[in-house]
N, C-alpha and C positions, 0 to 999 in steps of 0.2 A: 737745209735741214736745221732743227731747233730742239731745244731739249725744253722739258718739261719737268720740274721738280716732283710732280705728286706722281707722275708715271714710275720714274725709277723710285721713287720710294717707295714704293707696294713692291715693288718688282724684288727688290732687295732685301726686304724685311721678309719675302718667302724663300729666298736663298740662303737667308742667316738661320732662321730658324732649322731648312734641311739640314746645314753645316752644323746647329747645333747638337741635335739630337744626335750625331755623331760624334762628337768631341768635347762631351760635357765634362771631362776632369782638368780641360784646358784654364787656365788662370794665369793670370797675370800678376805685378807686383812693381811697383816707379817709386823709386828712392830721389829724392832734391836735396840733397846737403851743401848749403848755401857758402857760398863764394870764396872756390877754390880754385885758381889754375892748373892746368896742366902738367905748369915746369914748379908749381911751387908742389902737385900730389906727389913727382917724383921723386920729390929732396927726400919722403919721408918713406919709413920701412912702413905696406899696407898689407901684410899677411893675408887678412879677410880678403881684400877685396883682390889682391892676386889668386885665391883660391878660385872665387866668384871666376874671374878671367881664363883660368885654365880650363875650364871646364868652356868657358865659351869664348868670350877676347874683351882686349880693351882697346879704343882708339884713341887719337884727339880727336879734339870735337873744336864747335865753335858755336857762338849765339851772337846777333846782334845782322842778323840779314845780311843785306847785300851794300855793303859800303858805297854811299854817295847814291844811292837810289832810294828810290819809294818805298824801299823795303828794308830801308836799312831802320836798324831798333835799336834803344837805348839797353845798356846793358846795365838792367838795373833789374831787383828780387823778383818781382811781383808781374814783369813784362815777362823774363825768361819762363819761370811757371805756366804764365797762360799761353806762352809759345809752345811748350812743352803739351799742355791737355789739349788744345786749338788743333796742332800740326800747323800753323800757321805765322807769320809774323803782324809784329804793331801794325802796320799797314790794315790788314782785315782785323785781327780782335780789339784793337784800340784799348790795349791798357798800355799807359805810356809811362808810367812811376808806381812807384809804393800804393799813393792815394786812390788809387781802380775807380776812377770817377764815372767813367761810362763806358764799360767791358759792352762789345759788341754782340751780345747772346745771338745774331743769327750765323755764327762761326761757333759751332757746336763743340763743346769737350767731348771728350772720347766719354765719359761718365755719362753725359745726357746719350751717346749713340747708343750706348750697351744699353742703359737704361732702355730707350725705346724698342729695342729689338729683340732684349731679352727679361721681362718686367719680372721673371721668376726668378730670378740672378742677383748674387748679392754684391753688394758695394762698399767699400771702406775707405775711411780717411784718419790718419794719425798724425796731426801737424800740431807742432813750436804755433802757430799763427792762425786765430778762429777765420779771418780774411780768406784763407783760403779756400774754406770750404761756402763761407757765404755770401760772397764776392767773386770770387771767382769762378767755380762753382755754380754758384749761384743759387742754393736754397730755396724752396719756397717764396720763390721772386715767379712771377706772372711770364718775366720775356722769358726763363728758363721752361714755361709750362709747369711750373712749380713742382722744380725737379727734387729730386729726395735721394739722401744717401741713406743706407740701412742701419750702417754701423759708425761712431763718428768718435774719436777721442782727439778734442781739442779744445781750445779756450782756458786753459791753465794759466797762463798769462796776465787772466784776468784774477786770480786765486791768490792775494797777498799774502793770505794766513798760513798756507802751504808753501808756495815761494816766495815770502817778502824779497821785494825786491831789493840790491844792492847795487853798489855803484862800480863792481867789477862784473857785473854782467853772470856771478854764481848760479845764477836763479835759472838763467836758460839754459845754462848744461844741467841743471836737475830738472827741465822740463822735459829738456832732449831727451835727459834716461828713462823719465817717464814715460813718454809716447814710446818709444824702443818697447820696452818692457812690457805696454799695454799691447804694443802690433805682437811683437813676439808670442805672447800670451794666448793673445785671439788669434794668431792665423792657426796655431797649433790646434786650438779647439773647435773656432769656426771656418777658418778657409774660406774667407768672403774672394769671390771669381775676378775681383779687379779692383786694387788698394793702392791709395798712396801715402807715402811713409815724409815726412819734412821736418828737418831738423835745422837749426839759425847758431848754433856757437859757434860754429866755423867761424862764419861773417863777422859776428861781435868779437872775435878776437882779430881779426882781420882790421875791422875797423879801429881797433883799440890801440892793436901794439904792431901791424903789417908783418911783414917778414922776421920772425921773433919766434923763442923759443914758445911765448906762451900759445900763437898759433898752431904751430909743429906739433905743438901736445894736444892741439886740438883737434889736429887732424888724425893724430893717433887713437884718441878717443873716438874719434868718428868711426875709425876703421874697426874697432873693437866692438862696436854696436851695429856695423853689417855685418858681425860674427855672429851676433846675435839674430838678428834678421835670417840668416843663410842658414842658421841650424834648424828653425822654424821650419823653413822652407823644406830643407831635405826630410825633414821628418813627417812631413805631409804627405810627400813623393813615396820616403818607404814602405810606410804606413797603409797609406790610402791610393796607391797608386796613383795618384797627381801628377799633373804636365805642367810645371810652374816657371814662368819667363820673369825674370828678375832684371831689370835698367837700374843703375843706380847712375847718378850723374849730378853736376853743377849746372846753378842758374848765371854765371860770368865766372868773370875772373879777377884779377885787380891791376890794377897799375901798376907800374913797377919805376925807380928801383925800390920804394917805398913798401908796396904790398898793400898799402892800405884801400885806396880809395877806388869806385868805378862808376861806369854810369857812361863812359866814352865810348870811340870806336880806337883804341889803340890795341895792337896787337893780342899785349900781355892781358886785357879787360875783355876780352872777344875769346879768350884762348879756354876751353874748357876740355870736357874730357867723357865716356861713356864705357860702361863697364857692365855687363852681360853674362849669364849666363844662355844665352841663347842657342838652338842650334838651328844647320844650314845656315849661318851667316855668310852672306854673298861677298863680293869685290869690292861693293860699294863700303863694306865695312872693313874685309879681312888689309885689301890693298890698298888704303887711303893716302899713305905715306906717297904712292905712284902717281896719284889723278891730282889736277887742278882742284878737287874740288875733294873736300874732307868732309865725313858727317856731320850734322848740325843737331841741336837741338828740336828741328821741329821733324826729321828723321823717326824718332821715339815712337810718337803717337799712331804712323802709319803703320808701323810695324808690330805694335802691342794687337792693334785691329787684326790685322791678317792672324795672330797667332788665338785670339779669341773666334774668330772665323769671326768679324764681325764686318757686313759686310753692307758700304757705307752707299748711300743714294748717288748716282753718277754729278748731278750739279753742284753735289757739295762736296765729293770726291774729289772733281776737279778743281776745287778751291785750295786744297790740301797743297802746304808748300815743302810739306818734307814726302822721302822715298822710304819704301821697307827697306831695313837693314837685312832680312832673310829672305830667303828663296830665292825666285825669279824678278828681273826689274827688266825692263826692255829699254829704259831712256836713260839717261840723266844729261848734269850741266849744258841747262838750257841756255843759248845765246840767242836774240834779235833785235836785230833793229831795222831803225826805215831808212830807207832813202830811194828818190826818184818814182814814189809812188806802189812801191813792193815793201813788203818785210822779208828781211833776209834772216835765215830761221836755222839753226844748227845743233848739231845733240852729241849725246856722246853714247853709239849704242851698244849697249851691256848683252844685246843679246840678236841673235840673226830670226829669230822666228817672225814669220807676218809684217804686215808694213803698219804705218803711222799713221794716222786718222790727223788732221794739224785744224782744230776750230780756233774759231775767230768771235768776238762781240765785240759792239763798240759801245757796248753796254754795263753800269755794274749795277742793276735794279737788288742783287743777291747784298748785298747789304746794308739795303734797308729792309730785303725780308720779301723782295720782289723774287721774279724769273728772268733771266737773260736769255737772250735769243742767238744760242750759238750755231754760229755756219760752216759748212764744210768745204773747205777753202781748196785742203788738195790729201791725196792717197798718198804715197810713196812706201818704198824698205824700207824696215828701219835702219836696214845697213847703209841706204842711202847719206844717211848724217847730214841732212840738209836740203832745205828746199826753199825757193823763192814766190811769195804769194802776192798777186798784183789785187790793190787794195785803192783803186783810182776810183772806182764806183762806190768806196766807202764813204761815211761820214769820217770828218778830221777831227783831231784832237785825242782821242782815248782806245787803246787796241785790251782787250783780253784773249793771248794767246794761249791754246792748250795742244800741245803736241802727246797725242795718244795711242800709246802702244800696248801689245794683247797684256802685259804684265803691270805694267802703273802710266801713270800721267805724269808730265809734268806743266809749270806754267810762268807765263810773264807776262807782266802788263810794258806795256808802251804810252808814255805819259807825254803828250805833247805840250 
């Protein structure tokens, strides 16, 4: 058996739309505020963003993949981002630094999937950094389909006469207030159905002074301005009856004991954080502190989808390397490896309904924009938690595994 990308994409764009037309006050909302750890958000009192938590939760997080594999990422601004819109790591979107030399456009942002699924829907972006939206993103670029946000407040940075710049870095906390002030503004009056909000002082004090009061006040400042965001919010909800899911989270963390610097794979530079109002948040999120394996950053994107009912073509589904943080999940922490001509294959199952679908390709033609031809290897429960799949009759060298249960998928390649 083999999958087809243009079959399930029709297939799904008529189940999003049903989904639509029933849940059109659903919207979404993804905060970035740039490079804060975990242990460095707790030092500080975050009012806002513990309000945001009560109402849904907070976890640790992490970014930067799977250390010492294929998937492991640098934890650097502009990779966590397109980890974040992707679902994905450096491995598929190929942004590797700041510079976004050559972003992999056929590993779609959650931005291009609404866009295509729902063209009457609006979009927004409020970023510290024009990069992001034309870059990453990717604007009016050909590989994107010359994708279009509706609403966009960014490039201030370029704006001397407004923010002359300075050699303390002032300018960006008056761009940060800026963008606040502008999102805050328009969601109140427009409610665009899916926005993202990015703010950089954190990071520049970070970089500047590490573990420092002038940080700490930065992060207080931070948390002052998702007061601002959240009052917005709720006032949509009372207002206009709105169903509004709000992520706010970090692209890394930093080094330590310094605080300043990242870009590695050490603990404290991996170590991030995710903060929700969301509800039915699952195990995978509420219990993390229990499982081997903590949310990630590219967690987000799967989970903003399900909650827009947006609902994604199956061969670029299964590319997706993060899980919903709500509802139902049937898999997770995927392990395999080979030997003696099998892949030994294990999971962790979150849920007893229906068995596992487990495909195979030894193929990755989907990123250059190709079709892969996935095979159906073996059935099983999912309560099984493990199956062995004899792979003698394959070709050597490159496995793409996908273990597929009624609730999500997950995946691994095998790199020989």
């Amino acid at each position: 058996m083999y999958l087809k990308r243009s079959v399930f994409f029709a297939v799904s764009l008529l189940f999003g739309d049903a989904a639509f037309a029933q849940n059109s006050k659903n919207k979404a909302l993804f905060v970035i505020v740039d490079g804060i750890s975990y242990e460095q958000l707790k030092k500080v009192s975050t009012p806002n963003l513990d309000a945001i938590a009560k109402v849904g939760g907070i976890t640790r997080a992490y970014v930067g993949g799977e250390k010492k594999t294929y998937s492991q990422t640098p934890t650097i601004s502009a990779v966590g981002y397109n980890s974040l819109l992707t679902g994905t790591w450096v491995n598929k979107h190929n942004v590797w630094d700041n510079n976004i030399k050559k972003p992999n456009y056929h590993y779609w942002t959650i931005f291009r999937f609404f866009r295509e699924a729902y063209p009457a829907k609006k979009t927004a972006i409020y970023s510290t950094w024009l990069d992001n939206r034309t870059k990453l993103i990717g604007t009016d670029l050909p590989e994107t389909g010359k994708m279009k946000m509706d609403y966009f407040f960014d490039g201030f940075e370029l704006d001397t006469i407004n923010f002359p710049h300075d050699k303390n870095a002032e300018y960006i906390s008056k761009i940060d207030g800026k963008v606040v002030d502008e999102a805050a503004l328009h969601i109140k009056n427009e409610a665009p159905d899916l926005s993202w909000v990015y703010l950089e002082f954190t990071d520049d004090m970070g970089h500047r002074y590490g573990n420092s009061d002038q940080f700490f006040n930065a992060v207080k400042r931070m948390d002052t301005q998702m007061g601002q965001l959240w009052q917005a919010v709720k006032e949509r909800e009372s207002k206009h009856g709105e169903n509004w899911q709000v992520f706010i989270t970090t692209d890394h963390g930093r080094g330590e004991p310094s605080g300043k610097d990242h870009g590695g794979q050490s603990d404290a530079e991996r170590s991030t954080w995710i903060v929700t109002n969301a509800k039915d948040l699952n195990d995978y999120f509420t219990k993390s502190a229990d499982h081997k394996q903590i949310p990630s950053i590219v967690d987000i994107m799967p989970t903003m989808a399900r909650h827009l009912d947006l609902k994604i073509p199956k061969e670029q589904f299964f590319e997706l390397d993060g899980i919903s943080l709500t509802g139902k999940i049937s898999v997770s922490e995927l392990a395999a490896t080979k030997a003696d001509g099998k892949i030994n294959v294990s999971w962790s199952a979150k849920n007893n309904e229906g068995d596992v679908k487990i495909w195979v390709s030894v193929t990755n033609h989907f990123e250059t924009g190709g079709n892969d031809r996935y095979m159906l290897m073996s059935q099983v429960p999912v309560l099984a938690g493990k199956a062995s799949i004899d792979i003698n009759k394959l070709p050597k060298g490159f496995y793409k595994l996908v273990v597929e249960g009624k609730y999500n998928s997950v995946n691994r390649w095998i790199v020989e």
